[in-house]
Every structure is written in C-alpha cells, then in structure tokens.
matplotlib code that plots the C-alpha trace (Angstrom):
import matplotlib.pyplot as plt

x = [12.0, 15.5, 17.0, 20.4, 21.7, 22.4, 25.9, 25.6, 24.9, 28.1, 30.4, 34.0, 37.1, 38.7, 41.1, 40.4, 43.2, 44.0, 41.9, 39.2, 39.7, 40.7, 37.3, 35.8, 37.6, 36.7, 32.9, 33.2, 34.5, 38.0, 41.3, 43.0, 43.9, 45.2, 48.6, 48.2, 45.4, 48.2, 51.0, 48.1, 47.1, 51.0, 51.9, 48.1, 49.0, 52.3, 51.6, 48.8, 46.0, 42.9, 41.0, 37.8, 39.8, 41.9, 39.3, 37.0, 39.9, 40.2, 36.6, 36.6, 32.8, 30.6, 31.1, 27.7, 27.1, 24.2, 23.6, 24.0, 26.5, 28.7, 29.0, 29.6, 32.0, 34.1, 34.8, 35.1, 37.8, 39.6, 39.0, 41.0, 43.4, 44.1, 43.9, 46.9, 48.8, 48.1, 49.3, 52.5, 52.1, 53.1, 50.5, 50.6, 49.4, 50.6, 48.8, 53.0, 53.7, 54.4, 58.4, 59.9, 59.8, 63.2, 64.7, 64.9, 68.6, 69.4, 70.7, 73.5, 74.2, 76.6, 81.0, 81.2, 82.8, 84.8, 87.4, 86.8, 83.2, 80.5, 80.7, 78.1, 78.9, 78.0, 75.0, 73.0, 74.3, 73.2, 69.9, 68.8, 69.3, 67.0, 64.4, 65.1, 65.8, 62.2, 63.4, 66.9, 64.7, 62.3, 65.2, 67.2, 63.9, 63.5, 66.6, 66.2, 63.0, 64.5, 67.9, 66.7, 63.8, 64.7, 65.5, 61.9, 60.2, 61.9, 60.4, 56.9, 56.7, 58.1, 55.2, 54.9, 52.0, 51.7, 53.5, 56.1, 56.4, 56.4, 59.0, 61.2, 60.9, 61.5, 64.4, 66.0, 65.5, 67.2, 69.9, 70.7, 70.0, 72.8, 75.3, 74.6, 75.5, 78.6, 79.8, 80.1, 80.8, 77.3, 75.5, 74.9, 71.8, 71.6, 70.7, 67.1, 69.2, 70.7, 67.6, 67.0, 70.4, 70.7, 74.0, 73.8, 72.6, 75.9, 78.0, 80.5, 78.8, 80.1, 79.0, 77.3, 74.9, 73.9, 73.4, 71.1, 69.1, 69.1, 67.8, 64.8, 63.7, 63.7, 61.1, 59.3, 59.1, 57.8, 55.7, 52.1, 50.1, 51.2, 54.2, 55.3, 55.3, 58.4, 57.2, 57.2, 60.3, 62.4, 61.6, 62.2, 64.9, 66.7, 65.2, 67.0, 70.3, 70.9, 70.0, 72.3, 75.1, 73.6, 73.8, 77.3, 78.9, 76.9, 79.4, 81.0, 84.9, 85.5]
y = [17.4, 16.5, 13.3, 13.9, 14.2, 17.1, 18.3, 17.8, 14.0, 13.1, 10.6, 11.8, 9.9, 13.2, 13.2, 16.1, 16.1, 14.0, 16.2, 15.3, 11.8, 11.4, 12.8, 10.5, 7.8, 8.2, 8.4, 4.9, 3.7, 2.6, 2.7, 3.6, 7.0, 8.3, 7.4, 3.9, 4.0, 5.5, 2.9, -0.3, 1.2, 1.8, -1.9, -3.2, -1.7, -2.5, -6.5, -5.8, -5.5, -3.5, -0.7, -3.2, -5.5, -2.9, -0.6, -2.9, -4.9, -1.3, -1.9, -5.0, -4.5, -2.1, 1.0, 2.8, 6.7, 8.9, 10.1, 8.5, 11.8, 10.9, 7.6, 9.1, 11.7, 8.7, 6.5, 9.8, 10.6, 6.6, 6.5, 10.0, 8.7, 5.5, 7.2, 9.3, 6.4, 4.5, 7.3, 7.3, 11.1, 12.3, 12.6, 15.4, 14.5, 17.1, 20.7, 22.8, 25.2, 23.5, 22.9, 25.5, 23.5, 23.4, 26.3, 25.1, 25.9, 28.0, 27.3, 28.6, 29.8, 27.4, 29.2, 30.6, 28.2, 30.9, 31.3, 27.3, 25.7, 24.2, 20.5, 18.1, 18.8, 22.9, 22.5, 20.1, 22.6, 25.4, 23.8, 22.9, 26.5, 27.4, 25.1, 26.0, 30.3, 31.6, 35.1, 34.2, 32.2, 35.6, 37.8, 35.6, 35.0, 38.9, 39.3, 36.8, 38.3, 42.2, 40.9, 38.5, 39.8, 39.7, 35.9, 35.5, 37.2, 34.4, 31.9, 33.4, 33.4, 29.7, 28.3, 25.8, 24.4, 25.6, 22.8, 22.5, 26.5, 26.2, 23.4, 25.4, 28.8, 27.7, 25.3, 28.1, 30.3, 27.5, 27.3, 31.2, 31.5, 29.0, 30.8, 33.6, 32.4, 31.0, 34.1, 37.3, 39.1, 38.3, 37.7, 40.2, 40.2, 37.4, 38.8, 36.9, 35.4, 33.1, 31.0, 30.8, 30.2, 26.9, 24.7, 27.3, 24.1, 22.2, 25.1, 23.6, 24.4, 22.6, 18.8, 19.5, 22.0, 20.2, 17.2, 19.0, 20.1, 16.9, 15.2, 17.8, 17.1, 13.5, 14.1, 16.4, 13.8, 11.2, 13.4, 11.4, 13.9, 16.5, 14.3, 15.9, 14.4, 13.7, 16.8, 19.1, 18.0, 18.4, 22.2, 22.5, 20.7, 22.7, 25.9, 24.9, 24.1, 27.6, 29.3, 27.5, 27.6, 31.4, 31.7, 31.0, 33.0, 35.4, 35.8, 39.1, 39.4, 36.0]
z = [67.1, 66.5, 66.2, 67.1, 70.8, 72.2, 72.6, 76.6, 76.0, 73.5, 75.1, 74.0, 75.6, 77.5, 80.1, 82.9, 84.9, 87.8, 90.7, 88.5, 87.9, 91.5, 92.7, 90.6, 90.9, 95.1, 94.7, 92.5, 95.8, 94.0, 95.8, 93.1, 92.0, 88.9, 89.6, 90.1, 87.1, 84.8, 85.8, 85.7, 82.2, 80.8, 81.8, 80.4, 76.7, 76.9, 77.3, 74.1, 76.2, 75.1, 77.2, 77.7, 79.6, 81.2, 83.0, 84.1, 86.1, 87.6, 90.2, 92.3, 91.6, 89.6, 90.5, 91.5, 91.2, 92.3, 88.8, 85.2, 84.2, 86.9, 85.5, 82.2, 83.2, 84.9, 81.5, 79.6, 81.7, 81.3, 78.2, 77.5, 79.4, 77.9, 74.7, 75.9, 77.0, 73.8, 72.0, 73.8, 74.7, 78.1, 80.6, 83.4, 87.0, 88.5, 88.7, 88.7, 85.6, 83.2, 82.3, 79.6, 76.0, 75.0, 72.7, 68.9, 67.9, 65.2, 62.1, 61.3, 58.0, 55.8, 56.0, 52.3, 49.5, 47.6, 45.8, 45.5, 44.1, 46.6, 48.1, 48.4, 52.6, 51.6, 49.3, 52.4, 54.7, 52.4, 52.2, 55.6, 56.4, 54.4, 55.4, 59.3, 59.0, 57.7, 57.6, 55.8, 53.3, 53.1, 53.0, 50.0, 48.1, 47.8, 46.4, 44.2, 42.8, 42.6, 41.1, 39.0, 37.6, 34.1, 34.6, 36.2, 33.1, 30.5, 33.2, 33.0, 29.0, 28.8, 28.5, 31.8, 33.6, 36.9, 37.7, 35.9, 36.4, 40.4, 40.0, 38.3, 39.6, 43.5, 42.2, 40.4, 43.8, 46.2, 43.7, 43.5, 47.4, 47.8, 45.3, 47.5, 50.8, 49.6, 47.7, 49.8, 46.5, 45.6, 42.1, 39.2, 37.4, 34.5, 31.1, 29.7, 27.0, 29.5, 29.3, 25.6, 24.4, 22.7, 24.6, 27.6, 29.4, 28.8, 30.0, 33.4, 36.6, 40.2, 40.6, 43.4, 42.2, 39.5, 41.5, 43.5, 40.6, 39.0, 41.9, 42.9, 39.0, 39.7, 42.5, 40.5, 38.1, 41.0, 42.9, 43.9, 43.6, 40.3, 38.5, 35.4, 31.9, 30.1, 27.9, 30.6, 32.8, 29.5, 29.3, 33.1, 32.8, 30.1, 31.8, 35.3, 33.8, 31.6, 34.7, 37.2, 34.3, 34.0, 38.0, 38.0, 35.7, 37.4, 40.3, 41.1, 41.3, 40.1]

ax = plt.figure().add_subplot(projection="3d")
ax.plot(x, y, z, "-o")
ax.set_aspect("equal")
plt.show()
C-alpha cells in the first residue's frame, strides 16, 4: 500500500473566492466575512505580523465544523488568501467580469536619421523597437538573412563557438536592423570580403553605433552563465566591427 497521501488529502494554501470563504467562514460561527478578513489581514502584514498570529485572532474561540474537510477547506482558503495579500497581488471579492487589462501601446518605429548619422537618442529608440514590435523584428531579421547572406556565410566559417557565434551573428542583425530603419534608401548587400579584410575594422562608422556594439561585447564578455574568453571576444570583436564599418558603406544613394 502506498505511503504517500492521496491527492484529496494535500493541504495547499488556495483562495476560493469570497462566496466560498463567506460560507465558510459562517459555519465557523465568525462574524467576519471576507471583506473584513482581507482588510484585518492587509493591516496584520503590513505592521510585520505573521499568518499564525493573524488567523487565529480571526475566531473569538475555536471554530468547530461537522467534518475534518470543512475544517481543512477553511485554512486552505486563509492561507491562499494571506498568501495573496503577502504577495501584494490584487485580490477579487467581487463575482463582476473582470475589468479590460489595459492595451500595451505600440512602439513606434524610431523617425529616420538620414542624410545625417544616428544619435545615441536614435540607436535606444531604434532598439527598444525592436525589443517591443515582434513582427518588425521578424520582418527586419528576414531581410537581414536574404540580403546578407553572403555576410552570414563569412560568419559561419569563422571559426566561433556557439557562443561567440550567437553573440555576434544577433549583434550584427540589431546593428543592420537599425541602419535600416533609419535609411529609407535601404542597404545593398556587403561583399564576404568585408569581414576578412585586414584594417576594415578601423574604417569611420557613427559613434553611436559603435558604442552600441562596444557595449553588447562588454556584456558578452560578463555574461554569468556563457562569458567569452579574451580569445574569443577578439575574433567577435574584429568580426562585428568590419561588418558595421561594412554595414555602412553599405547604404544606398549616399
């Protein structure tokens, strides 16, 4: 025979609802409903005081059931709720529909920086965008791989851990997504010598860009979990700077 309990007998701390509690609360022979347990147990927590002084102060005397489960099904349902309150989460009393979550605003994309170069104020702008837009960031990353291909297939035989490789294959993508949105004209296609010409790294490019750059490599370089060596974040380094100074003479009409 088995020695764990069955699923029926757990204890778990879960809040009903208030018709629930409020039945129960009424065959404990308690005044209180779950209003007044709610406001008792917000002030109780927020003078420090813990659940097994707070619900017991809730009964002038033990509260008394016809059956063990009732008993059980009463503290489950305290306990949830306390667990709510300590959590600072908003608790529902009332059985209404539910209120319409607020709409997330959109993003909107970043004004284009051409004829001039990107600012620090365009490159954040540029960025957050494409954390917030999913389909602008599905839509940019797919031109990025059809147009730049050839750039991709340098990438691929450079010799990178998977690290280092991810690192600088979504760096490079961020940094041609933002060239894009900032130049209607659009980029051309940048030849695979780009990346394996000695000095291209040393080429001008706008401040801001390479600011950017230089500060995702620092993380990369810090990262907890998968930090890259020195080894490995001088390649990606050198492979992220030809391609943004590759990137960028890359515009059309300039």
């Amino acid at each position: 025979m088995s020695r764990s309990r069955s699923k029926q007998m757990e204890f778990v701390h879960h809040f009903e609802g208030a018709q629930v509690l409020d039945g129960l609360l009424e065959l404990a022979g308690t005044s209180h409903d779950s209003l007044t347990v709610l406001t008792h147990m917000r002030q109780a927590h927020a003078e420090g005081r813990p659940s097994q002084e707070v619900i017991p102060s809730l009964f002038s005397q033990e509260p008394r059931f016809e059956s063990p489960e009732l008993a059980r099904r009463l503290f489950q349902n305290l306990l949830g709720l306390w667990d709510l309150v300590q959590e600072g989460k908003q608790v529902r009393l009332e059985d209404g529909p539910r209120p319409p979550r607020p709409k997330k605003q959109k993003t909107e994309p970043p004004r284009p920086f051409a004829p001039d170069e990107p600012d620090t104020a365009f490159v954040e702008a540029a960025w957050r965008y494409l954390e917030d837009d999913e389909k602008a960031r599905t839509r940019l990353h797919d031109a990025f791989e059809n147009k730049q291909d050839a750039l991709l297939g340098v990438l691929d035989a450079a010799g990178l851990t998977d690290e280092g490789y991810g690192v600088a294959r979504h760096l490079l993508f961020e940094l041609h997504a933002m060239l894009e949105l900032g130049w209607p004209q659009g980029l051309a296609s940048v030849a695979p010598a780009a990346l394996e010409t000695p000095g291209m790294e040393t080429s001008p490019v706008p401040t801001a860009l390479a600011a950017y750059a230089d500060e995702a490599l620092f993380e990369a370089e810090q990262d907890e979990e998968h930090p890259l060596s020195p080894e490995e974040l001088a390649k990606v380094r050198t492979l992220v700077k030809r391609g943004l100074a590759a990137l960028w003479s890359a515009r059309k009409g300039k």
